[in-house]
C-alpha positions as CSV (number, residue, x, y, z in Angstrom):
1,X,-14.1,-9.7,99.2
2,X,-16.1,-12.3,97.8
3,X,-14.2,-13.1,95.1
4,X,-11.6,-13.7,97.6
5,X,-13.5,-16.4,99.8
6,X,-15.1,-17.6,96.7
7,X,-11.5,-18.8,94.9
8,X,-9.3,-19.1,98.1
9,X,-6.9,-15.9,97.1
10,X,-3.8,-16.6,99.5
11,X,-0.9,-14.2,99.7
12,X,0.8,-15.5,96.8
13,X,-1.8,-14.3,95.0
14,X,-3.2,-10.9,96.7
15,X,-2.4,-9.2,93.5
16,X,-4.2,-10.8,91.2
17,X,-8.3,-10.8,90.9
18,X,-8.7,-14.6,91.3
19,X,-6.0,-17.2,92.6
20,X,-6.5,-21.1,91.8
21,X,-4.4,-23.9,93.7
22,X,-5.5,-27.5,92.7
23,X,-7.8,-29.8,94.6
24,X,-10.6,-31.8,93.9
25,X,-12.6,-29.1,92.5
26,X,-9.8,-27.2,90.8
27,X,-12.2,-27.6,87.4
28,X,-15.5,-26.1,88.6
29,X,-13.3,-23.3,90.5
30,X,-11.1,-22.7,87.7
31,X,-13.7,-22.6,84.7
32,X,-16.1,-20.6,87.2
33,X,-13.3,-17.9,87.8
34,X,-13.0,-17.9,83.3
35,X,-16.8,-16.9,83.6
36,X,-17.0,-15.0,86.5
37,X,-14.0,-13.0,85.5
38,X,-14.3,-9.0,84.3
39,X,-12.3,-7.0,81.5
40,X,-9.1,-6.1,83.2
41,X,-8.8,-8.7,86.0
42,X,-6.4,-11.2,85.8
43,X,-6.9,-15.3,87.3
44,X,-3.4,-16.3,88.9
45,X,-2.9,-20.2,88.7
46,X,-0.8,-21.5,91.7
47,X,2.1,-24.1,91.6
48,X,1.1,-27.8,91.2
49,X,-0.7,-30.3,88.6
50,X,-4.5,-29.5,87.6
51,X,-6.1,-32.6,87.4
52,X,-8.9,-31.5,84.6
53,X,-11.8,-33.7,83.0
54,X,-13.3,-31.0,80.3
55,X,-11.9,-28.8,78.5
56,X,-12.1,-25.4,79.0
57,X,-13.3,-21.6,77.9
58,X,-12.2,-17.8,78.3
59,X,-14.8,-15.5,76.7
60,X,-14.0,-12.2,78.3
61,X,-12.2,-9.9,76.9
62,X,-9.2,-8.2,78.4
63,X,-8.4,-10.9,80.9
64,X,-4.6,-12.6,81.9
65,X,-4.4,-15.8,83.1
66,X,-0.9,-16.6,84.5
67,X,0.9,-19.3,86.3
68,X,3.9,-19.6,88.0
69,X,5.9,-20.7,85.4
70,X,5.5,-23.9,82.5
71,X,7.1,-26.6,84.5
72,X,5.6,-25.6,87.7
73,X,1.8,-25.0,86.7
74,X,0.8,-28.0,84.9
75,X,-3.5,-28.4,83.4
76,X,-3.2,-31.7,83.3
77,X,-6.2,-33.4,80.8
78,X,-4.8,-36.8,81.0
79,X,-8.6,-37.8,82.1
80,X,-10.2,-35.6,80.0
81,X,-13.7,-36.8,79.2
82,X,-15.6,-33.9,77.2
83,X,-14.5,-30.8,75.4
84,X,-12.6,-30.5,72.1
85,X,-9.7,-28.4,73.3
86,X,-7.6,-28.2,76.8
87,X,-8.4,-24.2,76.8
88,X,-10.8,-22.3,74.3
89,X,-10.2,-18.8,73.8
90,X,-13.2,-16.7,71.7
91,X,-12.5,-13.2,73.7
92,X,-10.4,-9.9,72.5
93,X,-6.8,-9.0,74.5
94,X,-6.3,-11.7,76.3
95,X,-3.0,-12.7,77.7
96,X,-2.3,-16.1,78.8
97,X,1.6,-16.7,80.7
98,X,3.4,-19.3,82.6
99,X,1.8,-22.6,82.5
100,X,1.4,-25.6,80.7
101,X,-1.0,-27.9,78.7
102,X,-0.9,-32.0,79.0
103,X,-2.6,-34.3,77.2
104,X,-5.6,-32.9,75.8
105,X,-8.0,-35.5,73.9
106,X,-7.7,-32.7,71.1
107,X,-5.7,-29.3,70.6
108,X,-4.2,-27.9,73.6
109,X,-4.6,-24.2,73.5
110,X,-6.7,-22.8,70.9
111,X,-8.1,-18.7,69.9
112,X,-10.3,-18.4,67.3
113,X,-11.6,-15.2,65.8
114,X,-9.8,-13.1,68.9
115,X,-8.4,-9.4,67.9
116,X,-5.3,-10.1,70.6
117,X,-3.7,-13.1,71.5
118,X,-1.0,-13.5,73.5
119,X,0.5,-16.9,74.6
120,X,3.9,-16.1,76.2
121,X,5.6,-19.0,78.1
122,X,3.5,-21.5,77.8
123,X,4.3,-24.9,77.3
124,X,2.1,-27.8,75.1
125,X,2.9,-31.6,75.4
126,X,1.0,-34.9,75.2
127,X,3.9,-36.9,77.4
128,X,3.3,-40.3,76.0
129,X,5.5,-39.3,73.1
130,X,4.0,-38.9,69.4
131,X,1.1,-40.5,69.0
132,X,-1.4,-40.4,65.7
133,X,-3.9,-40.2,68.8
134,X,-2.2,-37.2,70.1
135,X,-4.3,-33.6,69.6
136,X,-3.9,-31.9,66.7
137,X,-2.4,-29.1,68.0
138,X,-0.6,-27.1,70.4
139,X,-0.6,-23.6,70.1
140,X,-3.0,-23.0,67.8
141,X,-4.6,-19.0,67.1
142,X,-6.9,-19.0,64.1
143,X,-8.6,-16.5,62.1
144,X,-7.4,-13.9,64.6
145,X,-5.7,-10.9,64.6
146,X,-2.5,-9.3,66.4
147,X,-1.3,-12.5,67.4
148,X,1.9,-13.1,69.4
149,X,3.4,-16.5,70.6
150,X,6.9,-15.6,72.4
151,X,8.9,-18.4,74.9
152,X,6.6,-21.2,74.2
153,X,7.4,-25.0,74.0
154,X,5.1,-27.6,72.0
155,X,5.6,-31.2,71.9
156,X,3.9,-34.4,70.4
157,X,1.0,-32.8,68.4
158,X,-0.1,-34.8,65.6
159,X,-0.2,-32.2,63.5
160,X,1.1,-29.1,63.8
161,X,2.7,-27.8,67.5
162,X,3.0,-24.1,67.1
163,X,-0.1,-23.1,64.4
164,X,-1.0,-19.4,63.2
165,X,-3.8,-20.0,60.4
166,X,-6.3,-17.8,58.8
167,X,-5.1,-15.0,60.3
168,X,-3.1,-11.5,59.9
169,X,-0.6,-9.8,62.2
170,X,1.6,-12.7,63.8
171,X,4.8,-12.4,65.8
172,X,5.7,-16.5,66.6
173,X,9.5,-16.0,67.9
174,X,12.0,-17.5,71.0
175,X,10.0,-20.6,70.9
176,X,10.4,-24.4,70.4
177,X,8.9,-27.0,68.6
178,X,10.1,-30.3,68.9
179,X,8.3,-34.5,68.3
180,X,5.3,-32.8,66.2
181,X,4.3,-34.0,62.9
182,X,4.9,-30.0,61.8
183,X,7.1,-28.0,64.2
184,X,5.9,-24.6,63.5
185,X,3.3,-23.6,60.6
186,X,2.1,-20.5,59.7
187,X,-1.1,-21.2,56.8
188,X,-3.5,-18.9,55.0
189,X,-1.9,-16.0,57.0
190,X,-0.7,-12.4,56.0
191,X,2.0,-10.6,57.7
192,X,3.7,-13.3,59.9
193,X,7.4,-12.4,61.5
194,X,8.8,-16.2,62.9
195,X,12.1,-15.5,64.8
196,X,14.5,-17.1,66.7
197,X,12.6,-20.2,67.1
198,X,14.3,-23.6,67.7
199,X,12.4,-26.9,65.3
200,X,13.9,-30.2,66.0
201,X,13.3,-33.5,65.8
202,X,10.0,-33.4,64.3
203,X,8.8,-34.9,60.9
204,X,9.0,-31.0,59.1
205,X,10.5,-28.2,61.5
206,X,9.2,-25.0,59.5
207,X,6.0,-24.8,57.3
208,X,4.2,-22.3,55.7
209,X,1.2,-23.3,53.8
210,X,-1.5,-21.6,51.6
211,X,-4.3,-24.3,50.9
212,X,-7.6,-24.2,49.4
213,X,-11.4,-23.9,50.9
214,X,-10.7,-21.9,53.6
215,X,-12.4,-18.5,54.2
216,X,-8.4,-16.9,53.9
217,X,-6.4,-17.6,51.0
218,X,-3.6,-16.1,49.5
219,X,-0.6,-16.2,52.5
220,X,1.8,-13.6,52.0
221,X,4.2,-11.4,53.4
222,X,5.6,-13.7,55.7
223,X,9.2,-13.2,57.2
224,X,11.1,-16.9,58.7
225,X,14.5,-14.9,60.0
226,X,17.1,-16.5,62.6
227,X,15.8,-20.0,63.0
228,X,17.7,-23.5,64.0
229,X,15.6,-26.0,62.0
230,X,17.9,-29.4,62.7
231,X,17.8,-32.8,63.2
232,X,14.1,-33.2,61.9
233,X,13.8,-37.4,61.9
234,X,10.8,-38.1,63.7
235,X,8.6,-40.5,60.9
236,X,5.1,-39.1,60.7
237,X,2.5,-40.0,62.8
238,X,-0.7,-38.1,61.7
239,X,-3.9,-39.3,61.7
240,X,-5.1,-40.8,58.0
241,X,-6.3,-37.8,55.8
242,X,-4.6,-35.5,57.7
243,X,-2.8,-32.9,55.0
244,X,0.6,-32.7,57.2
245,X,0.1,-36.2,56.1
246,X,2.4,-35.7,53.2
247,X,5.5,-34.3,55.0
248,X,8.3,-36.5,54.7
249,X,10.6,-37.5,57.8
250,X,13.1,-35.3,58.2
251,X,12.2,-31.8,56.5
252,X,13.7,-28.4,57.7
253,X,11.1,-26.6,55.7
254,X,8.3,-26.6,53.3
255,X,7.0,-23.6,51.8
256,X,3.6,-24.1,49.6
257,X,1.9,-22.1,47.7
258,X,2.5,-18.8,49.2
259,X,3.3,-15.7,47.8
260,X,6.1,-13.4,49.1
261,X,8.0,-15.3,51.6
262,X,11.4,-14.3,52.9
263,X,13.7,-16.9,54.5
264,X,17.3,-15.3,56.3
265,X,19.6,-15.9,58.6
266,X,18.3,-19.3,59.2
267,X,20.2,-22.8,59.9
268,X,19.8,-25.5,58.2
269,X,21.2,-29.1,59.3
270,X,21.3,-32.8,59.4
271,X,17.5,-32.9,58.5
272,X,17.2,-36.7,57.0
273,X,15.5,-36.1,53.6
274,X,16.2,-31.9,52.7
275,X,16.4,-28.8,54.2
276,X,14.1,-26.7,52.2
277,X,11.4,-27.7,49.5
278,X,9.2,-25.2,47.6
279,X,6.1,-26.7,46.2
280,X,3.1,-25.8,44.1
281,X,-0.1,-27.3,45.8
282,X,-0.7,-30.4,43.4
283,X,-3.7,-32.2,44.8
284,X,-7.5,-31.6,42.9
285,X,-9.5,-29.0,44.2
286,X,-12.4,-27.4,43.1
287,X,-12.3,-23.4,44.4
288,X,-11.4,-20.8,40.9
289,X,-9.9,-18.4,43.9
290,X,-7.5,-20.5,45.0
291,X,-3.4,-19.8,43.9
292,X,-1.7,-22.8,43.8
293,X,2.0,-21.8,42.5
294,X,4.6,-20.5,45.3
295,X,5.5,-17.1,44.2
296,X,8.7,-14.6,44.8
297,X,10.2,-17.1,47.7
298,X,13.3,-15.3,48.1
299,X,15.8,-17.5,50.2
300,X,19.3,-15.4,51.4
301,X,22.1,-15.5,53.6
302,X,21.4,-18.4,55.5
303,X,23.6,-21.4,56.7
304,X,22.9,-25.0,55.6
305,X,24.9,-27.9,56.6
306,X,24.6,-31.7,56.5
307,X,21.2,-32.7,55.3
308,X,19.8,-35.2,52.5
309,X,21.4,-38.6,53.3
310,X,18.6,-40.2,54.7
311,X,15.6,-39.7,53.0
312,X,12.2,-40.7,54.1
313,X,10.5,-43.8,51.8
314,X,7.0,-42.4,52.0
315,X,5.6,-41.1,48.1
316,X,7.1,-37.6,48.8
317,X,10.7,-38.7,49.7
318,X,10.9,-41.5,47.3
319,X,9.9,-38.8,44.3
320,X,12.0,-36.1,45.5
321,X,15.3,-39.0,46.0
322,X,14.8,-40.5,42.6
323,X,14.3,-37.1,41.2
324,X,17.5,-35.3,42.4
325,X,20.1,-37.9,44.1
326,X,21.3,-37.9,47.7
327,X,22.4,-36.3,49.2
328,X,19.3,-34.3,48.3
329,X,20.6,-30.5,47.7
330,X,19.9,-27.9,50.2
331,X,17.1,-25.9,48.5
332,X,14.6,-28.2,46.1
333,X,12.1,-26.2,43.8
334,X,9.5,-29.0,42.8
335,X,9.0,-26.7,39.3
336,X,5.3,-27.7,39.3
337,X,3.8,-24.6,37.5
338,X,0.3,-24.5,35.5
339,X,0.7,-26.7,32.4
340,X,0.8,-23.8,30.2
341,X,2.9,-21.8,31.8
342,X,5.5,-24.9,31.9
343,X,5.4,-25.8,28.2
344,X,5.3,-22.2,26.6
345,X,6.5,-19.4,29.1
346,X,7.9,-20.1,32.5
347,X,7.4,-18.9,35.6
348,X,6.9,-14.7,35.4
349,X,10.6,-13.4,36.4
350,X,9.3,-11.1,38.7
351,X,7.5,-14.0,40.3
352,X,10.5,-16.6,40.3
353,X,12.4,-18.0,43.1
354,X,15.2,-15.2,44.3
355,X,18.2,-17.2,46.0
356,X,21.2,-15.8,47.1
357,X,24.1,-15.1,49.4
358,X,23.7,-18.5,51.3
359,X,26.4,-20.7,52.8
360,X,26.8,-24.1,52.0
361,X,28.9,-26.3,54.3
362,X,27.2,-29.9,53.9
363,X,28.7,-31.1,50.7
364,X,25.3,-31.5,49.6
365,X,24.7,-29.3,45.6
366,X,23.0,-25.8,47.0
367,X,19.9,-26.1,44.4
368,X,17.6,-28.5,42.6
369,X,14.6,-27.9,40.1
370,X,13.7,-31.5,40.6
371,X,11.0,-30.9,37.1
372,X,8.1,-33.2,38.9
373,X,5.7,-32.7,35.9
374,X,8.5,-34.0,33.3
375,X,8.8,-36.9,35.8
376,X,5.1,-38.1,35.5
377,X,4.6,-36.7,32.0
378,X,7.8,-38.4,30.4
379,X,9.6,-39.9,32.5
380,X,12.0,-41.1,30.4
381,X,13.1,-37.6,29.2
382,X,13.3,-36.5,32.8
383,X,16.5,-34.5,34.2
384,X,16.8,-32.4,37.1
385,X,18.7,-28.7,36.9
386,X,20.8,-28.1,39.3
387,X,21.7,-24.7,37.9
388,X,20.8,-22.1,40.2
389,X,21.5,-19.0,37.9
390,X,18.6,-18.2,36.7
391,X,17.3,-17.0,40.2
392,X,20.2,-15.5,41.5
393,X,18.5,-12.1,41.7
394,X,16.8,-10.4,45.2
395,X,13.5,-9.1,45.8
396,X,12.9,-6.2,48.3
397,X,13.2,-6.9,51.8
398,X,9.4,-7.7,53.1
399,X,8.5,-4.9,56.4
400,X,8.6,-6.1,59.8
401,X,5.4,-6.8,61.3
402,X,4.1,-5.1,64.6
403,X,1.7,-6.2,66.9
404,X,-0.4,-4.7,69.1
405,X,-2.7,-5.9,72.3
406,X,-4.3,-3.8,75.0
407,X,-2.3,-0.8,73.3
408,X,1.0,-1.9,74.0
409,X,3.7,-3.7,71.6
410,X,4.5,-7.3,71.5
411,X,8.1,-6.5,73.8
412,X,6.1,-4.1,76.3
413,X,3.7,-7.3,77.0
414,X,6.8,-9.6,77.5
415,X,8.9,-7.7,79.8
């Protein structure tokens, strides 16, 4: 078979369509086999480091690449001279398993405007530690569809280590995100499920972001159920500019500007400056479609313990400290809302915050409307509330989200 003598299939890997070992050529052979490849086929990696110099490309659809697990096949870029991502992904139904990404000069493993993505057991990292010359990101599908990230590690982006943007249909679950500027973000997307993931030590663990400019605005319906977000202290190291910029060290979550976002079942702990923060997008921007003002966050029956004590010194954690005390309380509403709306009506109640049934074993006070706009308006009339009553209602529980790829759900391609 030529494909055979072409690639050097061995026995390990009769059943697959092409199998790669590394070698001095393992880029030519390997990129050639992501070209050559057919819908349906699959490219089998074999154990051992990839020493890689470009990044590259899948565009065929309906095609697996797998190795033999994310410690023991290793794409190594640490010599990467051209190419903007480790792996590029622009094809439908494509399935990529059991391997791992080092070092790319920019993100790691990127899918952009795919209809099926599945990254399952894959592994990101840039193993000098966090660097502001570090990619961007690790995982990172975008303006895609039927997405699902299940068993994956990320470490060291300089930005964001597990990303979902632009994009509808997203299962991110069993993963873990740890030494990134953002652990886990989900932006601009609609209909996200994020489960039983594990964010530590990195600046912010969880964040879900709606910002303006982009072709999708308006996140919502977006579901953050059984996570560990703890231990978040690592300062931030993004590049200048970057928006992730503005996390401050040491945040288990950031919700901003999204609408209908449901956060249960989730811990909480010994995250330096808070555990949760919702905020209203307050920088300038110049786009009349664009919703800046977080609407029905409802936050229930999850645990939160230490947290608050340590907060970061940057412009985000100096506000929020002088605004509402250490240790900063467990869940901080920034109560930006359009001028108007602030002086003469509130937020809508059926858009308000919903907050309820949690448990609160850090000593820290459960809520804060930390009233930012009173605190540059007047700040000598300034006073947080820390009365939560006013949103101690609930809002519907948002649907679970299913995925599909090649016809088959997101726990028929895992197992």
């Amino acid at each position: 078979m030529l494909v055979s003598f072409t690639f050097g299939v061995s026995n390990v890997g009769a059943a697959s369509d092409f199998f790669i070992s590394p070698g001095a050529d393992a880029q030519e052979r390997l990129q050639e086999a992501l070209i050559m490849a057919e819908p349906g086929q699959t490219i089998e990696l074999a154990s051992g480091i990839f020493r890689l110099t470009d990044g590259l490309s899948l565009d065929v659809e309906n095609v697996t690449v797998i190795g033999q697990g994310m410690d023991s096949t290793i794409l190594s870029f640490k010599g990467q001279q051209g190419g903007s991502e480790g792996l590029l992904v622009t094809s439908d139904q494509v399935v990529l398993k059991d391997f791992a990404v080092e070092d790319t000069k920019g993100d790691a493993i990127k899918a952009k405007g795919v209809d099926g993505i599945a990254m399952i057991r894959l592994r990101t990292e840039w193993t000098d530690g966090p660097k502001p010359t570090n990619g961007a990101y690790g995982l990172y599908p975008v303006q895609s569809t039927n997405v699902l990230i299940d068993g994956a590690v990320a470490i060291g982006a300089s930005d964001a280590g597990i990303y979902v943007g632009q994009s509808d249909r997203i299962i991110v679950r069993n993963s873990r995100a740890e030494f990134n500027v953002a652990g886990l973000e989900i932006e601009n997307s609609y209909n996200a499920d994020v489960y039983d993931n594990i964010v530590t030590r990195n600046t912010g663990g969880l964040l879900v972001f709606d910002l303006p400019n982009l072709p999708q605005q308006g996140g919502h319906n977006v579901r953050f159920f059984r996570n560990k977000s703890f231990r978040n202290d690592t300062d931030n190291f993004a590049p200048e500019g970057n928006i992730v910029g503005i996390v401050p060290r040491g945040t288990g979550m950031i919700i901003m500007a999204n609408e209908n976002v449901e956060v249960f079942e989730n811990e909480f702990y010994e995250n330096d400056t808070m555990n949760i923060v919702v905020a209203s997008y307050v920088d300038d921007f110049e786009d009349d479609t664009y919703k800046p003002t977080p609407k029905k966050i409802h936050i229930h029956h999850n645990r939160f313990g230490p947290s608050g004590t340590n907060p970061d010194t940057g412009e985000f954690g100096t506000i929020i400290r002088d605004t509402v005390g250490t240790p900063v309380p467990d869940i901080v509403w920034d109560g930006v809302l359009p001028l108007l709306q602030y002086i003469f009506f509130g937020q809508d109640e059926e858009d308000s915050l919903a907050i309820h049934d949690n448990e609160h074993t850090g000593g820290s006070r459960p809520f804060a409307n930390a009233d930012l706009i009173m605190h540059v308006l007047a700040p000598i009339f300034h006073s947080a509330d820390f009365d939560m009553s006013a949103y101690a209602k609930s809002y519907p529980s948002l649907p679970e989200v299913k995925v599909e790829i090649r016809g088959r759900s997101a726990d028929e391609l895992v197992n």
